[in-house]
N, C-alpha and C positions, 0 to 999 in steps of 0.2 A: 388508108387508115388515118383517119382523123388523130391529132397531138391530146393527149388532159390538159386543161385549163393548167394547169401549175403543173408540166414536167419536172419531176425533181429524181428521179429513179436514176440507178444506176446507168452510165453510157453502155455502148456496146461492147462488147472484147475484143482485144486488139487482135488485128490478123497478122500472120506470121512476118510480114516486111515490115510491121511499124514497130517492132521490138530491137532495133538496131540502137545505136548511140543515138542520141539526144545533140540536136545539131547547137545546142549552150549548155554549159554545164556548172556545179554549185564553183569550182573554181573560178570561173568568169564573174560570174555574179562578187564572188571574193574581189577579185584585183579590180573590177568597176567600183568597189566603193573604195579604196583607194585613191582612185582619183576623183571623187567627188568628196574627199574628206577638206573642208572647208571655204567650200563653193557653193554649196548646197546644205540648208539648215535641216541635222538631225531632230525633225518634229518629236512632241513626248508622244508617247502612247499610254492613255489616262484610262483610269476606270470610270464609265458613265455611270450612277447610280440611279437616275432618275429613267434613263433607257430601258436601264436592268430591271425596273420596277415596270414599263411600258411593256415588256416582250417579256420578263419570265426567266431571262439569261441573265447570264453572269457579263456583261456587255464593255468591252473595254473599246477606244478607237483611237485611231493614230491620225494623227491633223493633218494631213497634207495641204489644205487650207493656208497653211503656216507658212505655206513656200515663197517667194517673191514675188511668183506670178501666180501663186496661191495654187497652186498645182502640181502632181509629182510626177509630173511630164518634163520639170526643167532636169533627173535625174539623167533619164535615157539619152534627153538632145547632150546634154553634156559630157558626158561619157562618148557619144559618138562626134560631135564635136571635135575632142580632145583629140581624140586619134586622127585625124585629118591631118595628111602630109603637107607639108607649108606650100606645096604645088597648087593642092587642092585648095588649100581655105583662100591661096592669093583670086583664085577661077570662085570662090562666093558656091552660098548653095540654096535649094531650094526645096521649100517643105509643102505638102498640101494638110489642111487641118478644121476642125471647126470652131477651135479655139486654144485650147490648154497646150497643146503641142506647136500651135504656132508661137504664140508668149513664147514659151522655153526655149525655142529656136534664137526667136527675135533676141530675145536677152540676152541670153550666153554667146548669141554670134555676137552682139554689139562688147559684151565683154574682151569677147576674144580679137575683135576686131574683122569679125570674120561679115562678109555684104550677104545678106539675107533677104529671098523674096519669098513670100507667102501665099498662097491660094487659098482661099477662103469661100467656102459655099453662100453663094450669097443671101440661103436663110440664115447664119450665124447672128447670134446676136450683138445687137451695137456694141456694146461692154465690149464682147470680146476683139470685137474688128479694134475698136479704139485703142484698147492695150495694146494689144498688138502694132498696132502704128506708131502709138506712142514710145515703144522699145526700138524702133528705127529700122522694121521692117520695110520694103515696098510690098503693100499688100493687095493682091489681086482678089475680085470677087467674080466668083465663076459657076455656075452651074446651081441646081438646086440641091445635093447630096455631096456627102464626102468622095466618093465613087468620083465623081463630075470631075471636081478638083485634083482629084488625083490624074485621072486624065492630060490635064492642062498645065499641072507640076511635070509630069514626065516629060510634056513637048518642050515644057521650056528648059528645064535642064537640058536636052537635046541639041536644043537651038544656042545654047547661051554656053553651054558646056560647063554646068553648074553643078553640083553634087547634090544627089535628089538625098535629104534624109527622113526615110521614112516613119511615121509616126508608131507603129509595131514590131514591121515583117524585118528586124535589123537584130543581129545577134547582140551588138554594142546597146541597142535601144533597151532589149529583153533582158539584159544583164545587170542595167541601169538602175532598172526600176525594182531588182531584184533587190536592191539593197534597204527596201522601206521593209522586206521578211525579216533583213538578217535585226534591224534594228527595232524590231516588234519584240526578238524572241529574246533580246537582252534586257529590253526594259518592261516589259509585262509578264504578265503570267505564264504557265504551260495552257498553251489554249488546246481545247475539244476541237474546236473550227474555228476558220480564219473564212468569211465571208466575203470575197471579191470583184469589185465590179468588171464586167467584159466586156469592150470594143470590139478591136483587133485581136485583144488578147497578147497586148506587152505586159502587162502589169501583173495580168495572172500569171503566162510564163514563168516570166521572172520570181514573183514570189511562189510558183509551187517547186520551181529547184529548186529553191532555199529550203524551203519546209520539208520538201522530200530528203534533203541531205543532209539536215540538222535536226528537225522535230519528226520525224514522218509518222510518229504517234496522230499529230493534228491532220484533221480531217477537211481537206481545202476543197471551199464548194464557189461555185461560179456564181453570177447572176446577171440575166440581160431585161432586157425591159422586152412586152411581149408583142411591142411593133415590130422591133429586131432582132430577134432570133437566130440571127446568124450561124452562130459558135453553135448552139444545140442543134441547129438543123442541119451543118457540117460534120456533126461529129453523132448523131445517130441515123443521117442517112431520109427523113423524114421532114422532105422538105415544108415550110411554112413561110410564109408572105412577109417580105420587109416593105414598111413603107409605111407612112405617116407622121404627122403633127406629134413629139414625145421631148416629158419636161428632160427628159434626159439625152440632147443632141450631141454628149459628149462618146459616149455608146452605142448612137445610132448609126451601126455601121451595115452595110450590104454582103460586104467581101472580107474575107477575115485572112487571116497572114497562114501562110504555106508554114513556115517555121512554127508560132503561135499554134495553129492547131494542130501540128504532130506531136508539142512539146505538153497541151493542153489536155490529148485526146490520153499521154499515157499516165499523166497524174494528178487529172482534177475528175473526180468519179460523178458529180452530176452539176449539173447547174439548176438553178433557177431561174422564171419568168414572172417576171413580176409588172403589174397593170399601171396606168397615167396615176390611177386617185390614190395608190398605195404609194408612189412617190412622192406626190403633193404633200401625202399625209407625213413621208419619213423628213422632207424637205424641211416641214415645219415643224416638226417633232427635236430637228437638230436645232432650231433657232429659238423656241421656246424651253427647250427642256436644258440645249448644253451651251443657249447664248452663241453658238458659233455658224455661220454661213455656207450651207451644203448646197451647190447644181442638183440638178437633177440626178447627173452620174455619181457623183460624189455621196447621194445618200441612196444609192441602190443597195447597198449590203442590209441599210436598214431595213429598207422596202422588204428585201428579202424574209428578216428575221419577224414582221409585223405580216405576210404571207402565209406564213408556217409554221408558227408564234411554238407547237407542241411538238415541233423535230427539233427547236434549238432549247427547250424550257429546262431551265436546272443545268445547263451546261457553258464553261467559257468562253465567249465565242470573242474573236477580233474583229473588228470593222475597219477598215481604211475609207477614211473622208479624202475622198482620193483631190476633191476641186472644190473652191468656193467661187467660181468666176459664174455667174446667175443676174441678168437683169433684174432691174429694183423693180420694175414694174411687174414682174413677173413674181414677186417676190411676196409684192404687197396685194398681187391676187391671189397666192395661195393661202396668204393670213386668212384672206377676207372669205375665203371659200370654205376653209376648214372652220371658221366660226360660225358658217352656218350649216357645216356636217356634224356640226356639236350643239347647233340649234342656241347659239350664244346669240348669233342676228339673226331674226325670220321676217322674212315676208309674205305677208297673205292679203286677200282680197275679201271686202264686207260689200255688201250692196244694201243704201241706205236710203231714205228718205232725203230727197232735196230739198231740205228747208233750214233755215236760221238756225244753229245752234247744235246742228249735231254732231260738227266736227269738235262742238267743246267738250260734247257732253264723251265721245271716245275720248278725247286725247287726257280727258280729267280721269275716266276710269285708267286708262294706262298708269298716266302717273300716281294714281294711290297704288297701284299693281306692281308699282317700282322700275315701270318698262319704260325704254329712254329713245323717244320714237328720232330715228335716223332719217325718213323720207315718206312724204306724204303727196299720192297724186288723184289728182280726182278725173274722173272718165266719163264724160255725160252725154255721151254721143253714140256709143256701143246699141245696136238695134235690141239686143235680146236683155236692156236694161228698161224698165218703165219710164214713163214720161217723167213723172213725178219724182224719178228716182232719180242717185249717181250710185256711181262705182269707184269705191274708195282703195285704192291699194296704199297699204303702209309696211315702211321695213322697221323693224322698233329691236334696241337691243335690250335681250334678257339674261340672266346669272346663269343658267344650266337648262336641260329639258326641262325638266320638272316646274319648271318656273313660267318656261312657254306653256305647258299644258293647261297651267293656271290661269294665264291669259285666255285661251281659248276658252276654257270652260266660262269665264266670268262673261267674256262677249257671249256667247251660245246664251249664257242664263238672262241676256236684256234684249233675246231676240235676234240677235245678229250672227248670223251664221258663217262661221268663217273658212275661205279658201284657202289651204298654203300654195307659196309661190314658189318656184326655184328651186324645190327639193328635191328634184328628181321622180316625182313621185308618191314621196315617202310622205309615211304621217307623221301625226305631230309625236 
C-alpha cells in the first residue's frame, strides 16, 4: 500500500511492550540544562510577524542560528561531554556527523580540552567540513551517507579506544537538546503546536518530554523531508525509500535511534513530509522575510507549516530554526530560483529575423516595458531555426507576474512569439 504524498495522520497505537517507562525523562532534560547554564547561549524565541502573515499562524521561532556553531547540536555534545569521566576524556572521542553535530563536538571538546576526531560523509558541505577543522577537530571524510560514517566512527573508536558520542541515540544527547522546549515555553507563548524538525530524532525526543511534562496542552508534530522518511516509515511500519540529493543534509538520515523512536513513537502523534521546492521556498522565506540564515533542516518546520498552510491557520505554532550552517552558493541559488517561481526573473526564447537592428528594436521595447534584461544569447545554428533566422534566448528581470505577462503580451503584439524557459513547464 502505497504512503499520501504528505502523511500527516495520526501514527499507529502503541502495543502493549512500548507503554513501559520512557528510557529519558522531563527530569533529565531538568539537570542537562543545568549544566549548559552559561556555556551555551539561551537563544530568544521571537514572534515572526511577517511568517505569520506567509502561513496564516500565529508563527513564533527560537534561533538556534544563534549558537556559536550556529546550531543546537552544541547542547546535547555538551551535556554529554560534561559527563565524561576524566578517564575517558584523557582516551579523546569520536563523533560521525554531516555537520551541526560535528561543530558541537569539535568546539566544546576543544573547550574542554577533550582530542576529538570527526567523520564526515564526504558529500558534507565545505562550510561545514571547514568549521569543523577550524574548531580543532581531525576530520575524516568517509563514505557518501551519514549511515557510512557511522560505520568508520564505531571502528575507530574501537581501534583508538575513543568514546564514540553519538549524534541522537544518547540519553545525555536527548536530554540536551531538551532544554531549547523547556526555554521556548518560558519566553513565548502557550503554543497550539510546536513544529520539529527530525534526523535521528534528538531534538524532537528531547523537546516532546518537555512538552509532554510541562505543556502537554501543545500538540508536537514531527517533520522529515520526503527523501528521508525514516522516523514515519519506523513508526508506521510502511516502509518508503531513503535516498537522494536533499537541501536538507542535516535530517537526511537512513537509520534513526533505538531510544529516539520509542521516546518519539509515544509522544509525537504524527509527522510531516515535506518536498526539495517547499524547503528552498521556507529557506528563503527565512532570509527575506526574518533577515536570518536557515539550512535546509533548520527551516523544515517552516516547510512543514507552508505544506499544510489550513492544519496550522489561526493557531500558535513554534518553529525551531534549529541550524544556520548552509553553503553561500547554495544559498545564492535558491534566491535566484525562487525569483523565478515568483516570475521576478524569466527567461524565454523568440525566434527572430537575422538582420541589423533587431536586437535594438527588443531590447528598446523591454526597456520602455521597465524589463532589466540580465542575459542575452543568440543561436543560429539550431536545424529547426531558418536560414534567415536566429534564436534569441533572454533572461530579463521583472516587478511581479503581472508585469512578465505584460512583457509577453507586448512581444506576441509585434509578432514575436514567445517561449518560456526554465519554468518547469509552467506558463507565464
Amino acid at each position: 500500500m502505497s504512503a499520501p504524498a504528505h502523511p500527516t495522520g495520526p501514527l499507529p497505537a502503541l502495543s502493549a511492550h512500548e507503554t513501559g517507562p520512557l528510557p529519558v525523562t522531563l527530569a533529565d532534560v531538568e539537570d542537562a540544562r543545568v549544566l549548559l547554564a552559561g556555556a551555551v547561549l539561551h537563544t530568544p524565541t521571537l514572534r515572526a510577524p511577517r511568517l505569520s502573515a506567509l502561513t496564516g499562524a500565529d508563527v513564533w521561532v527560537k534561533y538556534e542560528n544563534f549558537q556559536v556553531t550556529a546550531s543546537f547540536k552544541e547542547r546535547g555534545a555538551l551535556v554529554k561531554l560534561t559527563r565524561l569521566s576524566p578517564e575517558e576524556r584523557a582516551r579523546g572521542v569520536v563523533a560521525m556527523s554531516a555537520g551541526n553535530h560535528a561543530q558541537a563536538v569539535a568546539y566544546h571538546g576543544a573547550r574542554l580540552g577533550i582530542a576529538t576526531t570527526i567523520v564526515m560523509p564526504e558529500t558534507t558541505p565545505q562550510v561545514k567540513v571547514a568549521a569543523t577543522a577550524a574548531f580543532g577537530a581531525k576530520v575524516v571524510l568517509y563514505g557518501e551517507t551519514v549511515a557510512d560514517a557511522q560505520t568508520e566512527a564505531e571502528r575507530i573508536a574501537a581501534a583508538e579506544q575513543r568514546v564514540f558520542v553519538h549524534p541522537y541515540d544518547d540519553p545525555d544527547v536527548i536530554a540536551g537538546q531538551g532544554s531549547i522546549a523547556l526555554e521556548m515555553m518560558e519566553d513565548g507563548p502557550d503554543f497550539d503546536a510546536v513544529v520539529v524538525p527530525i534526523g535521528g530524532g534528538g531534538l524532537m525526543s528531547g523537546m516532546a518530554l518537555a512538552f509532554a511534562g510541562r505543556a502537554p496542552q501543545t500538540e508536537i508534530i514531527g517533520v522529515e523531508t520526503q527523501l528521508y522518511p525514516a522516523m514515519w516509515s519506523a513508526l508506521t511500519g510502511e516502509e518508503r525509500p531513503c535516498g537522494g540529493p536533499t537541501l536538507a543534509e542535516g535530517i537526511a538520515v537512513r537509520n534513526v535511534g533505538r531510544l529516539t523512536s520509542t521516546i518519539i513513537r509515544r509522544l509525537v502523534p504524527s509527522i510531516v513530509l515535506v518536498e526539495e521546492a517547499t524547503l528552498e521556498r521556507a529557506v528563503n522565506a527565512f532570509l527575506m522575510h526574518q533577515k536570518t540564515l536557515a539550512e535546509g533542516a533548520g527551516a523544515a518546520g517552516l516547510a512543514a507549516l507552508l505544506t499544510e498552510p489550513e492544519r496550522f491557520r489561526g493557531k500558535t505554532v513554534g518553529l525551531v530554526l534549529c541550524g544556520g550552517n548552509i553553503d553561500p552558493r547554495m544559498v545564492a541559488g535558491i534566491l535566484l530560483r525562487e525569483l523565478e517561481r515568483e516570475s521576478r526573473i524569466v527567461s524565454f526564447r523568440l525566434t527572430i529575423l537575422d538582420r541589423p537592428g533587431m536586437l535594438g528594436v527588443i531590447s528598446t521595447l523591454l526597456g520602455k516595458l521597465g524589463a532589466n534584461i540580465l542575459e542575452v544569447h543568440h543561436r543560429r545554428t539550431f536545424l529547426d531555426v531558418p536560414a534567415k533566422g536566429t534564436r534569441l534566448d533572454l533572461t530579463v528581470e521583472t516587478r511581479d507576474q503581472a508585469h512578465a505577462e505584460q512583457i509577453r503580451q507586448a512581444l506576441e503584439a509585434e509578432g514575436l512569439p514567445v517561449q518560456r524557459l526554465g519554468a518547469g513547464g509552467a506558463d507565464w
